[in-house]
C-alpha positions as CSV (number, residue, x, y, z in Angstrom):
1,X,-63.3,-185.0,178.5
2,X,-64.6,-188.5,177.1
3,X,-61.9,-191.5,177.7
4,X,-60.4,-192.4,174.7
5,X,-61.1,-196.0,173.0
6,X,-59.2,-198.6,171.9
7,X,-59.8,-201.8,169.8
8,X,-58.4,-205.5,170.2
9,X,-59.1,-207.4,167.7
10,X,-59.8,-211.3,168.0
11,X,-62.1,-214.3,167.4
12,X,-62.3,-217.8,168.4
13,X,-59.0,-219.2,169.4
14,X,-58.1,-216.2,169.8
15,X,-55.1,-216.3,172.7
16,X,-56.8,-215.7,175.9
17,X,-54.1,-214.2,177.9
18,X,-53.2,-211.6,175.5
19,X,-56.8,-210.5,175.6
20,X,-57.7,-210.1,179.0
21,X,-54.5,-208.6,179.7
22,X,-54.8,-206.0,176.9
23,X,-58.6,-204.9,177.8
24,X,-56.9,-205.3,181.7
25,X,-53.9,-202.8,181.2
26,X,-55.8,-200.5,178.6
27,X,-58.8,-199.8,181.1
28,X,-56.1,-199.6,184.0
29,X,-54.4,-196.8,181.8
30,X,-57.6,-194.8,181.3
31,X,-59.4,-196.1,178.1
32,X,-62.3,-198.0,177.3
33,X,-61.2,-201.0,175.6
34,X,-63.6,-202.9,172.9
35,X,-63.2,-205.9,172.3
36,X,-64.4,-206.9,168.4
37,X,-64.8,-209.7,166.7
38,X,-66.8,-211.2,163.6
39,X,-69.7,-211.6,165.9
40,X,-70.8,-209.4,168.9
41,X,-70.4,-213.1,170.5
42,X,-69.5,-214.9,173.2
43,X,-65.5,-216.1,171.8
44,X,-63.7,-219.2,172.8
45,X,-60.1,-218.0,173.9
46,X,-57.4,-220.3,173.7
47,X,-53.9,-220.9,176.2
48,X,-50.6,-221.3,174.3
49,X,-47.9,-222.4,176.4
50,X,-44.1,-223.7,175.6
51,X,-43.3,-227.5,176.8
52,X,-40.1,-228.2,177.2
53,X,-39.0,-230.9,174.2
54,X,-41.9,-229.5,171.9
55,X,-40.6,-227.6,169.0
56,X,-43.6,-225.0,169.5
57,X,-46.6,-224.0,171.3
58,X,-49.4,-226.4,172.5
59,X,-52.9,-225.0,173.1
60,X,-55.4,-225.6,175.3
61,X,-59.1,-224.5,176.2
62,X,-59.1,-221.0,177.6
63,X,-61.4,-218.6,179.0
64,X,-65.4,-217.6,177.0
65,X,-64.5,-213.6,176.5
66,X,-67.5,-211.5,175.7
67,X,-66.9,-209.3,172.1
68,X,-68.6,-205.7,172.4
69,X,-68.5,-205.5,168.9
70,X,-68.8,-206.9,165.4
71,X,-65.9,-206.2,163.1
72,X,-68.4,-204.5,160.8
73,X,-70.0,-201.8,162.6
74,X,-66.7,-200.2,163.6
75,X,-66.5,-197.2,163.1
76,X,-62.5,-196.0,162.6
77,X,-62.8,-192.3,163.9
78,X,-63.9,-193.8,167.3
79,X,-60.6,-195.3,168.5
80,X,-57.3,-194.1,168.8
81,X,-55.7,-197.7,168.4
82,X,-56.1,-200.8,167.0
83,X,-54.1,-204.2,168.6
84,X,-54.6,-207.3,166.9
85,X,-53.8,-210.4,168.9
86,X,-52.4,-213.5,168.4
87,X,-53.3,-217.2,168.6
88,X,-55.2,-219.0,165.9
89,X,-58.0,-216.8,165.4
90,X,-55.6,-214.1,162.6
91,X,-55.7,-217.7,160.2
92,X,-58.6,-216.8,159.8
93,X,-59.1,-213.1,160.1
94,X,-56.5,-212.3,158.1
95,X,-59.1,-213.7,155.0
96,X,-62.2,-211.0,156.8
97,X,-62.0,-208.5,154.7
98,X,-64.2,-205.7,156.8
99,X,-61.1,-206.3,159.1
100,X,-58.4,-205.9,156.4
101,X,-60.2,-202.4,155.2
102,X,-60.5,-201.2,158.9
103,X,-56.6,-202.1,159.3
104,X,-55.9,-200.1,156.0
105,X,-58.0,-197.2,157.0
106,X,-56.2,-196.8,160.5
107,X,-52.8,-197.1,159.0
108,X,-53.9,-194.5,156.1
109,X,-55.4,-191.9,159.2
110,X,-52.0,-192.7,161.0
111,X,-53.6,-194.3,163.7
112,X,-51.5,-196.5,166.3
113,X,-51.8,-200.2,165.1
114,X,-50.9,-202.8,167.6
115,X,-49.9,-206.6,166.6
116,X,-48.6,-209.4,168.8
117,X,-47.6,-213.1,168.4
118,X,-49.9,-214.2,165.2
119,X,-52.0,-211.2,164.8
120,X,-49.1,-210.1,162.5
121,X,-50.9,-212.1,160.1
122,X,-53.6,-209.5,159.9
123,X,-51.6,-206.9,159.2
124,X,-49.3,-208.2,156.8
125,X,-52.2,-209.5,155.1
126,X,-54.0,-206.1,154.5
127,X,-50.8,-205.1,153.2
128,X,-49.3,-202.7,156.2
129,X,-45.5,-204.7,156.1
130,X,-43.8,-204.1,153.4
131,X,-40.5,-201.8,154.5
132,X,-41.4,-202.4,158.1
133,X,-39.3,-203.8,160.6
134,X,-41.8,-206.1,162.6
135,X,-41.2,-208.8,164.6
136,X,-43.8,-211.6,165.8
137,X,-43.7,-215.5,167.1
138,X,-41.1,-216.2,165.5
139,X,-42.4,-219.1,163.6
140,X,-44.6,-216.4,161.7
141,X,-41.2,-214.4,160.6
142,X,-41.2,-216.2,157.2
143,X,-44.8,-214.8,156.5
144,X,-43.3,-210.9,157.5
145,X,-40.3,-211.3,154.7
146,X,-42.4,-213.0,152.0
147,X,-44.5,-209.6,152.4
148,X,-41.9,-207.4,152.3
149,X,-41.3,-206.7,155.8
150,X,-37.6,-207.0,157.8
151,X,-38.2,-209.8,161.0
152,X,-36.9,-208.0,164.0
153,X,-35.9,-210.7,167.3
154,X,-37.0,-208.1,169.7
155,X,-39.2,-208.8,172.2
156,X,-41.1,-205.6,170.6
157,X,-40.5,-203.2,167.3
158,X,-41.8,-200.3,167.0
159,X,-41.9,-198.7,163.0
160,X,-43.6,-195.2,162.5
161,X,-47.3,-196.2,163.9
162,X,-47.0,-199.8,164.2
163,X,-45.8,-201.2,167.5
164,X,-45.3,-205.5,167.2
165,X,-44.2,-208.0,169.6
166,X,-43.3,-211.6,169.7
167,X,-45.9,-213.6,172.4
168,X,-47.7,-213.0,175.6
169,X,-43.9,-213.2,177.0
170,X,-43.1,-209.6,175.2
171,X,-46.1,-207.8,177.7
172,X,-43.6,-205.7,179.4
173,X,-41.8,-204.8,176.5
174,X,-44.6,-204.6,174.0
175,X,-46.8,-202.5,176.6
176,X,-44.2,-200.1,177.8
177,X,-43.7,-199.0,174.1
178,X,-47.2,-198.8,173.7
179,X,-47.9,-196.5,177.0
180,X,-44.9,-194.5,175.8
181,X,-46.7,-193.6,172.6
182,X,-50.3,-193.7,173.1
183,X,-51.6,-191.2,176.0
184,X,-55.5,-191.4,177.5
């Protein structure tokens, strides 16, 4: 039986951490993870960390990640799961619309769509939170109510076939409710 795929969804400044981790525990769980992007391109990952004193996140340079895949030749029937991630890169995805369709037409076939940290953006912006319970960074939580959607402080939510967590902090939590739901 072929492995099942999965999708995680980034760009440029894109959180580095949260990506390698994700293609990291998905392939360790049995799938094939892809890796997509506006570009089949070599991406420019960022590291956001907390300081003590700051009042949020800095960022630094972080790791050259290699897409498999422009957003636009996706094709939804191959994956199972979609998991957007977080960092700066959903400012501007959340405005691509071949990614906003491709969120809409996983949500519409039921399929598992993943969010953590900023890639919230993405989804609220295809229009996926409205009378969801969600949660993200929790600087983001004003963008989740103006669309409709209920701010959770979990470390992860789960509502119907979305599963969201706050930062690269919520892995455990965000990941165990993933694996509980999603099976190779």
């Amino acid at each position: 039986m072929p492995k099942k795929k999965v999708l995680i969804v980034t760009d440029d400044a894109g959180e580095s951490y949260e990506i390698l981790y994700a293609k990291h525990r998905f392939e360790e769980a049995g799938f094939i993870a892809h890796i997509a992007a506006t570009q089949k391109k070599r991406l420019n990952g960022v590291i956001h960390d907390f300081y003590p004193g700051w009042n949020t996140y800095i960022e630094k340079p972080g790791y050259l990640i290699q897409a498999d895949v422009a957003i636009r030749k996706v094709k939804p029937n191959d994956y199972v799961a979609m998991l957007l991630i977080g960092g700066r890169a959903p400012e501007f995805l959340r405005h691509h619309e071949p990614l906003l369709k491709l969120v809409r037409e996983f949500d519409r076939k039921g399929k598992w769509l993943f969010a953590i940290c900023h890639g919230i953006q993405v989804l609220l912006a295809a229009g996926i939170g409205k009378g969801r319970k969600l949660t993200c960074y929790e600087n983001v939580r004003f963008e989740v109510a103006s669309c409709g959607g209920k701010w959770s402080r979990k470390q992860s939510q789960v509502d119907g076939n979305l599963i969201t967590a706050q930062t690269w902090e919520s892995h455990p939590d965000f990941y165990r409710h993933i694996f509980l739901h999603l099976r190779p």
